[in-house]
N, C-alpha and C positions, 0 to 999 in steps of 0.2 A: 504494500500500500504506500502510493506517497502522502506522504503529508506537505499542506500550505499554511502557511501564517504571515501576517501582515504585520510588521509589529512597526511600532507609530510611539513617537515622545517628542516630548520637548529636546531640543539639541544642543546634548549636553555629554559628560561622562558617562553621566549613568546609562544612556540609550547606547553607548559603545559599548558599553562593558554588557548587557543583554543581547546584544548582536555579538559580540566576542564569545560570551556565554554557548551560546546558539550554535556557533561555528566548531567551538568545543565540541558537543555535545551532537555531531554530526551532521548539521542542519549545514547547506549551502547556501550560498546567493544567487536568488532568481531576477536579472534585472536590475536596471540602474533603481536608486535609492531616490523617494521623493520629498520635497523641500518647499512647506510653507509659511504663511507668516500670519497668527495669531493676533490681531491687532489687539482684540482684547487685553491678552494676556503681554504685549508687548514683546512674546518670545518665536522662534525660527523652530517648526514641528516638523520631525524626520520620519519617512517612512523607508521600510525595506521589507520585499517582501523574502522568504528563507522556504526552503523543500528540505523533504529527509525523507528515503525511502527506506521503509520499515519493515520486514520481512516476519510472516508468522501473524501479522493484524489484519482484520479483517476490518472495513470501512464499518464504523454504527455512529449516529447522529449524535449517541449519549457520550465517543468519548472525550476524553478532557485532552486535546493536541497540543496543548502547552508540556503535557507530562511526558508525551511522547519523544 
């Protein structure tokens, strides 16, 4: 099964180190990384989206693909 995730922050350390995290933990980069701007909050919000194909799982709505 592959898995998809979108993972989206403020642009900062911390959303590196979840993407670093990610890349540990198997996951690859799908595509360039998207960049906007928050006027509200006055901050620049990252997006990337990460695959990891997962051998033995079978697709269900119920699971939790962050744990994946």
């Amino acid at each position: 099964m592959k898995i998809y995730r979108y993972i989206t922050g403020k642009d900062d350390n911390a959303f590196c180190h979840r993407i670093t995290e990610a890349l540990n933990n198997g996951f690859e980069l799908y595509g360039q990384p998207t960049l906007t701007f928050d006027q509200a909050k006055a901050q620049v919000i990252c997006g990337q989206v990460i695959t990891k194909e997962v051998e033995g799982v079978e697709y269900d709505p119920s699971l939790d693909l962050s744990s994946l």
